[in-house]
C-alpha positions as CSV (number, residue, x, y, z in Angstrom):
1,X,-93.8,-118.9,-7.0
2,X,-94.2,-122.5,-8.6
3,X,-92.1,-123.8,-11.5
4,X,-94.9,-123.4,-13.7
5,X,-95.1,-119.9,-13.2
6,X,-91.2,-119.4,-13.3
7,X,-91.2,-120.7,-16.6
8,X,-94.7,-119.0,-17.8
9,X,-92.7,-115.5,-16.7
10,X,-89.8,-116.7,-18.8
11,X,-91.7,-117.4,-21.7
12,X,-93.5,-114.1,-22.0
13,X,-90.3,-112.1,-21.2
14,X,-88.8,-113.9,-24.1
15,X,-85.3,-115.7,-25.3
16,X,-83.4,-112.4,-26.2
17,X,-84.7,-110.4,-22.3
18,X,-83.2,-113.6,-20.6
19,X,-80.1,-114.3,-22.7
20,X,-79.4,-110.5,-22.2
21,X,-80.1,-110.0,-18.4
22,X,-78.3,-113.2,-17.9
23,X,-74.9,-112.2,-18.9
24,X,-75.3,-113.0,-22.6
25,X,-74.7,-116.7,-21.7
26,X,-76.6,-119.6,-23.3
27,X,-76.9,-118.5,-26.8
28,X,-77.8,-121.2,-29.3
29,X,-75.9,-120.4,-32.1
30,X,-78.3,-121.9,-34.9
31,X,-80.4,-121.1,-37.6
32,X,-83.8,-122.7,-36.1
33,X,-87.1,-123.1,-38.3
34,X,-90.1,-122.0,-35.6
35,X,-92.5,-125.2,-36.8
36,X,-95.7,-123.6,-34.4
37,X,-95.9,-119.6,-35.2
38,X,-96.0,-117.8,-32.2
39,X,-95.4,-120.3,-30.2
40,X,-92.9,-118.9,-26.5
41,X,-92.1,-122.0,-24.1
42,X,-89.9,-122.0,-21.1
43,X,-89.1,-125.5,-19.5
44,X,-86.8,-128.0,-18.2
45,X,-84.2,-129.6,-20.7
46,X,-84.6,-133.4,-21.3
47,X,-81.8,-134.4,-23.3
48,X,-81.3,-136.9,-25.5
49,X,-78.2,-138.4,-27.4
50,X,-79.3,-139.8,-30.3
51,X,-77.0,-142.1,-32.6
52,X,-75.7,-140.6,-35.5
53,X,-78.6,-140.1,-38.2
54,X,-80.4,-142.7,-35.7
55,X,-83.8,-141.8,-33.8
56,X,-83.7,-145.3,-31.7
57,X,-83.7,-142.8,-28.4
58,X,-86.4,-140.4,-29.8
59,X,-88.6,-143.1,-29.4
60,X,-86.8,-144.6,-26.0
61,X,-87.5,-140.8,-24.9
62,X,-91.6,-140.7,-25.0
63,X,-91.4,-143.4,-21.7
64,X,-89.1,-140.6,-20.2
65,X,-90.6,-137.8,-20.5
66,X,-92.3,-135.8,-17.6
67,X,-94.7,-133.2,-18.1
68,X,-93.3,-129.7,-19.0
69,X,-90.4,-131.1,-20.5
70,X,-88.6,-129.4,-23.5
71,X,-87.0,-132.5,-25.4
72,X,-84.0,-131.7,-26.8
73,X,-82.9,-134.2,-29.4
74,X,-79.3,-134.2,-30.7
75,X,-76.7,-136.3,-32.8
76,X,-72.8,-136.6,-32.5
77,X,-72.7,-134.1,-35.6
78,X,-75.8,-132.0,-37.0
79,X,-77.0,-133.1,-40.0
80,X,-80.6,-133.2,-42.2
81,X,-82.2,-136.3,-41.2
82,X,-85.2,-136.0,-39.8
83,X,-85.4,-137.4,-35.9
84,X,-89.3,-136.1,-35.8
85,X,-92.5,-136.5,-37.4
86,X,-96.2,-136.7,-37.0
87,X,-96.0,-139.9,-35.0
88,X,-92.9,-139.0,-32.1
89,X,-94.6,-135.5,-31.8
90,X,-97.9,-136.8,-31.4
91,X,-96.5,-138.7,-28.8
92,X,-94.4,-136.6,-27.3
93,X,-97.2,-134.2,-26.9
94,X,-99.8,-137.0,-25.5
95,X,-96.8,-137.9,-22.4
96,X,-96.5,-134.3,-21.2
97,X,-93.9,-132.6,-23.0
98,X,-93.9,-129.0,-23.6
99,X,-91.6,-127.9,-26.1
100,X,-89.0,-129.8,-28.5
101,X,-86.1,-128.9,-29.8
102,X,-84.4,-131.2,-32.9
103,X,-80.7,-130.1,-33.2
104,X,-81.4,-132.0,-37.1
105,X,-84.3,-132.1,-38.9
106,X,-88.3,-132.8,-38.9
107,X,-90.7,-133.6,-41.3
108,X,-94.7,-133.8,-41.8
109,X,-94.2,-130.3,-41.0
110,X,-98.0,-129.2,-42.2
111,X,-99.2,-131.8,-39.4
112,X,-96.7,-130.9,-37.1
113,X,-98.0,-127.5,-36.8
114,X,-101.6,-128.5,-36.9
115,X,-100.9,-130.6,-33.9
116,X,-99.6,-127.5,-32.0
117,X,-96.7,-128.8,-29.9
118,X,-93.8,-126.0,-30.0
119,X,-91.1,-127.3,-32.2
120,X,-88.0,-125.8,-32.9
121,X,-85.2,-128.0,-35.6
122,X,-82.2,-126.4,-37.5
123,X,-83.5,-128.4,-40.9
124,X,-87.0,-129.6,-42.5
125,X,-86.4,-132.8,-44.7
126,X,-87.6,-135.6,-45.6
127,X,-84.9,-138.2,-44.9
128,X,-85.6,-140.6,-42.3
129,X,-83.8,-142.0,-39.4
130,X,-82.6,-145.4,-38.5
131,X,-83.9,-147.0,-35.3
132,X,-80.9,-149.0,-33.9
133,X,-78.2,-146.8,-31.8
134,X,-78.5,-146.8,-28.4
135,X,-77.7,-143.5,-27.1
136,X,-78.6,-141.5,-23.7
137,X,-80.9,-139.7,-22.2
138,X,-80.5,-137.1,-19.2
139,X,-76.7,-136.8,-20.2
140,X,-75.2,-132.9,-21.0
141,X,-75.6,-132.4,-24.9
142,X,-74.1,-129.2,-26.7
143,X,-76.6,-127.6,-29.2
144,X,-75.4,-124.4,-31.1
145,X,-72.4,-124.1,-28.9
146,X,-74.3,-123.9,-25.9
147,X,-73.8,-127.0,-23.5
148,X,-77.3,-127.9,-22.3
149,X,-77.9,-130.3,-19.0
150,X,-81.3,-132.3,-18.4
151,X,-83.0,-129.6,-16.0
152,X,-81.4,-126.4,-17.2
153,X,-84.7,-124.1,-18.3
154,X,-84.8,-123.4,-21.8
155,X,-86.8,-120.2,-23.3
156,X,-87.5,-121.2,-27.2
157,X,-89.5,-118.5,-28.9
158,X,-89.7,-116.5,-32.4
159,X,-86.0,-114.6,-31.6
160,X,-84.2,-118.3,-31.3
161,X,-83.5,-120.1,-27.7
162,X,-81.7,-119.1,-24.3
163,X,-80.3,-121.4,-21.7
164,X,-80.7,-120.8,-17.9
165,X,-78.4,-122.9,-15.9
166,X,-81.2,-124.6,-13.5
167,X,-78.8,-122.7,-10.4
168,X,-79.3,-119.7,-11.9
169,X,-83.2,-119.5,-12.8
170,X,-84.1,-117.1,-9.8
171,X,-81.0,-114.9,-10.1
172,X,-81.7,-114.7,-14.3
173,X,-85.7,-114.6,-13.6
174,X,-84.7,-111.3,-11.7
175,X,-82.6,-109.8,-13.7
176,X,-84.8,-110.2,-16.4
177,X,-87.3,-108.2,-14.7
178,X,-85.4,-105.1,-14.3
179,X,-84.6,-105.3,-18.2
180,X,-88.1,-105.1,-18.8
181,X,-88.9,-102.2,-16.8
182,X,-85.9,-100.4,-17.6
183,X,-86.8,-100.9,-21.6
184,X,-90.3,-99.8,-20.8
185,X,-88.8,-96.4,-18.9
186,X,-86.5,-96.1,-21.8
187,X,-89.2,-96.9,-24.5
188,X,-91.7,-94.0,-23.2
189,X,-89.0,-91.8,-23.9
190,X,-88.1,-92.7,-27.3
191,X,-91.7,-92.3,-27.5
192,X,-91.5,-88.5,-26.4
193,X,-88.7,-88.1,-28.9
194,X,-85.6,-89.0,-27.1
195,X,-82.5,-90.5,-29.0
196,X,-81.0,-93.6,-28.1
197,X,-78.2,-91.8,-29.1
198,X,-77.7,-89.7,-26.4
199,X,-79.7,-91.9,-23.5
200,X,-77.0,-94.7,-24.1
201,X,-74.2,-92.7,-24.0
202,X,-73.3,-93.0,-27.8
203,X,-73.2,-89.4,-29.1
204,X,-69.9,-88.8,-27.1
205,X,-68.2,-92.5,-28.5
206,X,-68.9,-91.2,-32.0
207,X,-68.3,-87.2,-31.8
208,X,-65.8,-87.1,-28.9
């Protein structure tokens, strides 16, 4: 299986399957606004350490970026300036990337989403950035309490995002497969009436 189709199969099993079958690790403890409705991407992490309230490496980024990436854009500390608008994202999406994720703010969010590139930020506002910190790209970056490296997969969708340590893509890939079918098993017997109640064991917790 290519890399493409690992992460397609990631995608369409979704952020809360994989954080699940993966041990529960990787959460992204954040309140994210969806820019793109709908929108499910899996890829490798690009990092980027901005300065604070500074997009200077947003823009030192877009030569960086390889197609598939998911950019994921962060300060020393969180806060509601925007790093993103209509311009970075348009060029973001013309160089290849496939997903970003703004742990601050974006703005021009009506053309943002008629652009179509998957966007994920904690804030929408209006406040620009400065453009003259130099900060890194490729280094480990913590977003939401999750430490992220450049090449661990991310799954962003509607439920929030997951992080795969890149070692452990194949081993979470699987086990996110047997979730699935053991929710379908268990979902055509909810179907047929059947209480999660009892299936999961819970009847005896509660009336024991």
């Amino acid at each position: 299986m290519s890399a493409e189709q690992t992460y397609d199969e990631l995608a369409q099993l979704g952020s809360a399957t994989v954080y699940e079958a993966g041990g529960r690790r990787g959460y992204i403890d954040a309140d994210l606004t969806q820019v793109v409705p709908g929108s499910r991407v899996a890829g490798p992490a690009r990092t980027v350490r901005c300065g604070q309230d500074d997009n200077l490496m947003v823009h030192a980024a877009m030569a960086a970026v390889q197609q598939g990436d998911v950019l994921v854009l962060t300060m020393p500390e969180p806060r509601p300036v925007a790093l993103v608008g209509d311009l970075l994202a348009t060029q973001a999406k013309a160089q290849g990337a496939a997903a970003i994720l703004v742990d601050a703010s974006v703005r021009d969010v009506e053309e943002l989403a008629e652009l179509g590139l998957p966007i994920w930020a904690r804030w929408v506002r209006v406040k620009g950035a400065d453009k003259e910190a130099v900060g890194a790209i490729g280094e480990p970056v913590t977003v939401g309490g999750a430490r992220i490296r450049t090449g661990d997969i991310l799954v962003l969708d509607a439920d929030g995002v997951a992080v795969v340590e890149h070692e452990r893509v194949s081993e979470v890939l699987e086990a996110s497969r047997e979730r699935l079918e053991r929710e379908r098993v268990k979902r055509e017997k909810l179907q047929d009436g059947a209480l999660s109640y009892d299936l999961d064991g819970l009847r005896e917790k509660v009336e024991a």
